[in-house]
C-alpha positions in Angstrom: 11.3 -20.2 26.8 10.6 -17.1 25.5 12.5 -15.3 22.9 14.0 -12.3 23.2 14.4 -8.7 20.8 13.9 -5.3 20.6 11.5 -4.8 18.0 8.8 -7.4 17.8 6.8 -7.3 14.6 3.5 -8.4 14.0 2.8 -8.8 10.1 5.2 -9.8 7.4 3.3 -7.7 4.4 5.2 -4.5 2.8 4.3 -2.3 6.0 5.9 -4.8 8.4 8.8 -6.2 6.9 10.0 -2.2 5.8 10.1 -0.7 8.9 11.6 -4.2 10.3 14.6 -3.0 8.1 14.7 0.3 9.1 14.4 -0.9 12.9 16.8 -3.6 12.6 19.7 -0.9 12.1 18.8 0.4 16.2 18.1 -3.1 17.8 17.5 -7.2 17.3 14.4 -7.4 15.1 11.9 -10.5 14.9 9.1 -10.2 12.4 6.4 -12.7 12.9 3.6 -13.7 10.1 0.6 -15.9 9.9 0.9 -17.1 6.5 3.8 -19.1 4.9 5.6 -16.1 2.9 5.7 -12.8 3.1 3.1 -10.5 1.6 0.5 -12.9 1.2 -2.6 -10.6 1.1 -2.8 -7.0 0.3 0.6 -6.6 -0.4 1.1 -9.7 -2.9 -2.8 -9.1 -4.4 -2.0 -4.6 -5.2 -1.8 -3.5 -8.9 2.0 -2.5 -8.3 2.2 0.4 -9.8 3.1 3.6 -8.6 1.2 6.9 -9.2 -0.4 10.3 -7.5 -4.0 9.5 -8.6 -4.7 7.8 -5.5 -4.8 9.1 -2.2 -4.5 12.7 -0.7 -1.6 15.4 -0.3 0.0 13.3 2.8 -0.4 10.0 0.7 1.1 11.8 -2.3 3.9 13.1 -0.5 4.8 9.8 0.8 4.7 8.4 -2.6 6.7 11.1 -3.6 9.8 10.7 -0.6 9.5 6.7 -2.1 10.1 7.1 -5.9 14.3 7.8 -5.1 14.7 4.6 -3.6 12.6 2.3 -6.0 14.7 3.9 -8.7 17.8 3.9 -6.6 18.1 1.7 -4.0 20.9 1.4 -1.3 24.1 -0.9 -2.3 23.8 -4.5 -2.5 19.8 -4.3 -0.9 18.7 -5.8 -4.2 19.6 -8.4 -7.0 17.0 -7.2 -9.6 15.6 -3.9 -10.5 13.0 -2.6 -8.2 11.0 -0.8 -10.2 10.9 1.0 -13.7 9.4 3.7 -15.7 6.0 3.3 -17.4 2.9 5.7 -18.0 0.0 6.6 -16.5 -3.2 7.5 -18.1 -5.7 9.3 -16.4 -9.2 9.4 -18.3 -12.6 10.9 -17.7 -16.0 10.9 -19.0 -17.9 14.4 -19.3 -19.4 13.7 -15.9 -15.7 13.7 -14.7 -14.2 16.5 -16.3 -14.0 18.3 -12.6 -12.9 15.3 -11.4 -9.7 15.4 -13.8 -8.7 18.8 -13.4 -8.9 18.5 -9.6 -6.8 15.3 -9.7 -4.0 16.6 -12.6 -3.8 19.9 -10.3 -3.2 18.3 -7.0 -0.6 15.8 -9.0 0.9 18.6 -10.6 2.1 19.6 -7.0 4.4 16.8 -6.6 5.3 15.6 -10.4 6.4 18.0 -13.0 5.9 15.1 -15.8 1.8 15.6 -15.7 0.7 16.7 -19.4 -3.2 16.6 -20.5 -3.6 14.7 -23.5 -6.0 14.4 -26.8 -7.9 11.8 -28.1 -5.1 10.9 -30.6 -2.8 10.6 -28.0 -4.6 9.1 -25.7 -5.9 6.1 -28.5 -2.0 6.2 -29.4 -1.0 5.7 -25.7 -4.2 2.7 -25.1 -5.3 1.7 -28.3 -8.9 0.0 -27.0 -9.8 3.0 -24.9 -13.3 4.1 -25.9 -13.5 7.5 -26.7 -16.2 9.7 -27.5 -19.2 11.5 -26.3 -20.8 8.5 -24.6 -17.5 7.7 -23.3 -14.0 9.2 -22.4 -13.7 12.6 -23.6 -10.5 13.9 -21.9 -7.1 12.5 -20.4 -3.9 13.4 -19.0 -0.7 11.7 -18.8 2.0 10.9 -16.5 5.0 9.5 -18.3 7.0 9.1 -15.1 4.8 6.5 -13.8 6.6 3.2 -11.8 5.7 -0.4 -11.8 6.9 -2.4 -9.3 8.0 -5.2 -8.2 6.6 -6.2 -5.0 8.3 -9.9 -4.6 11.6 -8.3 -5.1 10.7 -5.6 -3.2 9.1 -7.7 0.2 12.6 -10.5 0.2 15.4 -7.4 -0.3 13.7 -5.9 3.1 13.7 -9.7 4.9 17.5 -10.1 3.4 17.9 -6.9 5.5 16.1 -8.0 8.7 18.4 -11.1 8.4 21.6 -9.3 7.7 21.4 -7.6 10.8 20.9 -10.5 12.9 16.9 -10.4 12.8 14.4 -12.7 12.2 11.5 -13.3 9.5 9.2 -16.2 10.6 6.8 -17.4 8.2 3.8 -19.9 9.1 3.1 -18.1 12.7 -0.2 -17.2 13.7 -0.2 -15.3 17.2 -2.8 -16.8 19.4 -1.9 -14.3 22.7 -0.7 -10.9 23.1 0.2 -9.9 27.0 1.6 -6.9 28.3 4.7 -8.3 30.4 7.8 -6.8 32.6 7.1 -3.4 30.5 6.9 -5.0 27.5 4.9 -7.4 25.3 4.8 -11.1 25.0 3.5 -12.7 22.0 2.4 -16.5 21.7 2.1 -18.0 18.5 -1.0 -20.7 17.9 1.8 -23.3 17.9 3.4 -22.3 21.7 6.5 -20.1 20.8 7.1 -17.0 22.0 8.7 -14.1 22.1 8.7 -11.2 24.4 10.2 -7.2 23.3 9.6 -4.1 24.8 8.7 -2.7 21.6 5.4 -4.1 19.7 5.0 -3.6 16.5 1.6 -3.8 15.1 1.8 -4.3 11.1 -1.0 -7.1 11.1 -3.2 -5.2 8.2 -6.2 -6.2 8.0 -6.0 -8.0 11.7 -4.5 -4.8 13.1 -7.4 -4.4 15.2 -7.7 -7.8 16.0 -4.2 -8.0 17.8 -5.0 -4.5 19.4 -8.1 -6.2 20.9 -5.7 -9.6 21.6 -3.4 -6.5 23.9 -6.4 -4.9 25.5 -5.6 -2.0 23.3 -8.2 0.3 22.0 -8.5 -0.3 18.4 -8.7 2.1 15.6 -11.7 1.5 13.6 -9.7 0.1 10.6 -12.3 -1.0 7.4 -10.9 -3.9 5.4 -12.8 -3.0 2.0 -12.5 -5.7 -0.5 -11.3 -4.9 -4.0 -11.6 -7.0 -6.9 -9.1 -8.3 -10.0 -9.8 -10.1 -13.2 -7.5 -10.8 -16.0 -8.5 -10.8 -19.4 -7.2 -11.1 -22.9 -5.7 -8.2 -25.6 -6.6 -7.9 -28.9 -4.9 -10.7 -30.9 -1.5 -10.1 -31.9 -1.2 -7.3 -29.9 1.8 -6.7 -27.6 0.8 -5.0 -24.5 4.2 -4.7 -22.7 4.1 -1.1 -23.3 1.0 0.0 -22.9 0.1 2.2 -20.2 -1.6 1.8 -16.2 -5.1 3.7 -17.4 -7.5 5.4 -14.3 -10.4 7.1 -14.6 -10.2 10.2 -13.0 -12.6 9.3 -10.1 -12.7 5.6 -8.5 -14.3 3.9 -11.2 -12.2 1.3 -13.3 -8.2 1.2 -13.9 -6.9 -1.3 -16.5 -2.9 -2.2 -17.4 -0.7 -4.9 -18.7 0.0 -8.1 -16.4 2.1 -11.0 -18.2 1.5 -10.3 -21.8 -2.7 -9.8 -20.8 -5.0 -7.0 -19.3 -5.5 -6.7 -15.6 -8.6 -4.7 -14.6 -10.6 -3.8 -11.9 -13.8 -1.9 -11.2 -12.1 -0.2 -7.9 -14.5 -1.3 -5.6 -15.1 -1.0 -1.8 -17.0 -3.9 -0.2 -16.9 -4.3 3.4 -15.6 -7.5 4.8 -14.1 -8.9 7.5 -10.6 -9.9 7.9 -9.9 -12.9 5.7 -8.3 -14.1 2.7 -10.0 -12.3 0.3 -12.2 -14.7 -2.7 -14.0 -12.9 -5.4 -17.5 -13.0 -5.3 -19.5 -13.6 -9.2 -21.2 -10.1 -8.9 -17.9 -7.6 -8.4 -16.1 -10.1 -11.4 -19.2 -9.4 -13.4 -19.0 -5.7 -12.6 -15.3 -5.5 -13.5 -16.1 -7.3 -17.3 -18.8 -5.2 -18.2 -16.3 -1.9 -17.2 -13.8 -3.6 -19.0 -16.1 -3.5 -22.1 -17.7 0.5 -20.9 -14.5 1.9 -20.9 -12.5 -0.1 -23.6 -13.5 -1.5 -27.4 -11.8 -5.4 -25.8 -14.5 -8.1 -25.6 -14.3 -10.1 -22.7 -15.4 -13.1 -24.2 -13.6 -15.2 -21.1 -11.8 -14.4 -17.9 -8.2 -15.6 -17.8 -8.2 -15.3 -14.0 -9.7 -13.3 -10.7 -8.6 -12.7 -7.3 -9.8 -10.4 -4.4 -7.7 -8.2 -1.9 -8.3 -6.6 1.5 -7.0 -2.7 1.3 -7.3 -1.6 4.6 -8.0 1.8 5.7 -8.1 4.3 8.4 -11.0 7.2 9.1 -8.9 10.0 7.3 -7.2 7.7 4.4 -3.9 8.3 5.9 -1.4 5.5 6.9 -1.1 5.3 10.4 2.2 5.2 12.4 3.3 5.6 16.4 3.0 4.8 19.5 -0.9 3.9 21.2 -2.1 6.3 23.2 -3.1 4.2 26.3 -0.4 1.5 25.9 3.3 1.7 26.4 5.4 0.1 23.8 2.5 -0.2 21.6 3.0 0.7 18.3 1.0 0.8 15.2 1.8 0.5 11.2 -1.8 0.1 9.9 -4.2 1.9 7.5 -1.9 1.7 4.1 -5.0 1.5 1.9 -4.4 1.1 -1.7 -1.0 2.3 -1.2 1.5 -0.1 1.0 3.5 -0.4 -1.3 4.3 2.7 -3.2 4.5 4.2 -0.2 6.4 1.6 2.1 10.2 3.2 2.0 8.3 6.8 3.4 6.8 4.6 6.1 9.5 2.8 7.4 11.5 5.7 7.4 8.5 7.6 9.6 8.4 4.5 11.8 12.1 3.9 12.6 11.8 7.7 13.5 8.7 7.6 16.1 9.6 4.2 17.5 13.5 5.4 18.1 12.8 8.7 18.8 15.0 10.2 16.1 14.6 12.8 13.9 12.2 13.6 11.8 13.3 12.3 8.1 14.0 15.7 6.1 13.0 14.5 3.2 9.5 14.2 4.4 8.7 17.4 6.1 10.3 19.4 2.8 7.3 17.4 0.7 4.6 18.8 3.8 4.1 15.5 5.4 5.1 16.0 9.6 4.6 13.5 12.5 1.1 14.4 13.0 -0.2 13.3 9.8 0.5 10.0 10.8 0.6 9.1 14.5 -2.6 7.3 16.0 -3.5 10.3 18.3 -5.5 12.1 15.8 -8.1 9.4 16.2 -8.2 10.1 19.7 -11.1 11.9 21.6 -10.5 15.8 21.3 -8.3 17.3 23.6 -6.3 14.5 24.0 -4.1 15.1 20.9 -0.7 16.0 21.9 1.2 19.5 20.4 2.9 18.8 17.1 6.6 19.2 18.2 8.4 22.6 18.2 10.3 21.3 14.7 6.8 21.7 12.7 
């Protein structure tokens, strides 16, 4: 026998199980995921920190409408801190000088805490950071950076889902998705099922996989593998304070992970959906930027790991209702960014898949429904007017 909700989600990462919380306050909410706990792949496998040097204005204003409720979050929705403060470095060789004062000006829109910095301060804020004419040459700072955490932050949103009567299943991969008595039916590999007239499609890097499994036209989404290695500080030194450090264009970022360095050469290789494994190249490529952009030997690798950021056509975060399918909804594209931007998206998601307002918050910061809905990957002419309110 089937069972029954409101709000069906596919995908228990930070996209999925967010706007489950959000959706759980209009309606019964059951969120279904492949693996055995929550977040397993992008979400679990991100640098959890959260910054404006990634992404563009709609991206940064999302981060921006997120930062009040890491900081402070609603009563009683977590046990632990969600977040807290710690700087971001932003460096740049002389090739990237452009680069940097393009970024700190388009940061500077949304932060007031940006400041360029010199090479004492910079060596004072990362002490290994190479500096000098063959290397970096010119920084700026944001003090009012976050890093958080993304296991607190993925079990205070399933608490939520659960509070309100909803489910969070763990361990089920969907093997059918039907249209069925104007609504959807999903089939797990293992024979449940469960049946809502209200689809959610939060599935990540298998977005398009379950849009295909509907007879849905997908989206194009890229899953672009990024890679991680973890290496070791100088001896004796204590890390915990050092800061998240970016180079001004995707290049290499480096910060503290568990008393070590975590670095990574941000790069983009195509792959298919998967759980991502590091191949020897990229963890070769990420050592020697390790030792390009840093004075630290990487005389071993303390651990790697690979992760799936998945994106859409424009780099946006996709969210609302398919064009050619009725109760259809996607939550797909978050990029580098699910989770520094996951409260702004629920929030956007409850509103399109309700059909309640707009949040204010979000349209004061320049990010309105169009940004985000699915149409503007539609052929031309079929993208509907922006409503009256924008």
């Amino acid at each position: 026998m089937d069972s029954g909700a409101d709000f069906l989600v596919i995908g228990g990462g930070i996209a999925g199980i967010s706007a489950a919380a959000r959706l759980a306050r209009h309606g019964r909410v059951v969120v279904v995921e492949a693996e055995d706990a929550l977040g397993y792949h992008s979400s679990g496998r991100s640098a959890t920190f959260s910054h404006y040097g990634i992404g563009r204005g709609t991206v940064r204003g999302l981060t921006s409408f997120s930062r009040p409720f890491f900081l402070d979050p609603p009563p009683g929705f977590a046990d632990v801190p969600l977040a807290r403060r710690a700087p971001a470095l932003f460096v740049a060789t002389e090739e990237m000088r452009g680069g940097l004062a393009d970024l700190v000006a388009d940061m500077r829109r949304f932060s007031d805490a940006i400041e360029e910095v010199d090479a004492a301060e910079m060596r004072a804020l990362f002490p290994p950071l190479r500096i000098g004419p063959e290397a970096v040459v010119a920084g700026a700072v944001d003090r009012d950076g976050l890093r958080l955490d993304a296991d607190a932050l993925l079990q205070a949103y399933a608490r939520a889902v659960r509070a309100s009567g909803g489910e969070v299943l763990t361990g089920r991969r969907v093997a059918r998705v039907e249209s069925a008595g104007g609504g959807w039916r999903v089939a797990s590999e293992s024979g449940e099922s469960w049946t809502a007239p209200v689809l959610v499609n939060a599935a990540g890097a298998w977005a398009d996989r379950i849009a295909g499994m509907a007879g849905v036209r997908p989206l194009g989404l890229k899953p672009l593998r990024r890679t991680i290695i973890v290496v070791d500080p100088p001896a004796g030194a204590d890390v915990r304070d050092w800061p998240f450090v970016k180079s001004a264009v995707d290049d290499f970022y480096i910060l503290p992970e568990g008393g070590r360095l975590m670095a990574s050469p941000v790069d983009e290789v195509e792959d298919d959906p998967c759980d991502a494994r590091p191949e020897d190249y990229d963890v070769a490529l990420a050592a020697w930027k390790v030792e390009q952009y840093t004075t630290l030997p990487v005389a071993r690798i303390a651990h790697r790991w690979a992760g799936l950021r998945t994106f859409t056509a424009d780099r946006v975060p996709t969210a609302g209702f398919a064009p050619d399918a009725p109760g259809f909804f996607w939550l797909a594209g978050q990029g580098g960014y699910g989770l520094q931007t996951a409260p702004a998206m629920a929030a956007a998601a409850e509103a399109l898949a309700t059909g309640g307002a707009w949040p204010e918050g979000l349209a004061e910061l320049g990010v309105a429904p169009e940004h985000v809905r699915p149409e503007r990957f539609a052929a031309p002419g079929r993208n509907p007017a922006p409503p009256a309110s924008f």
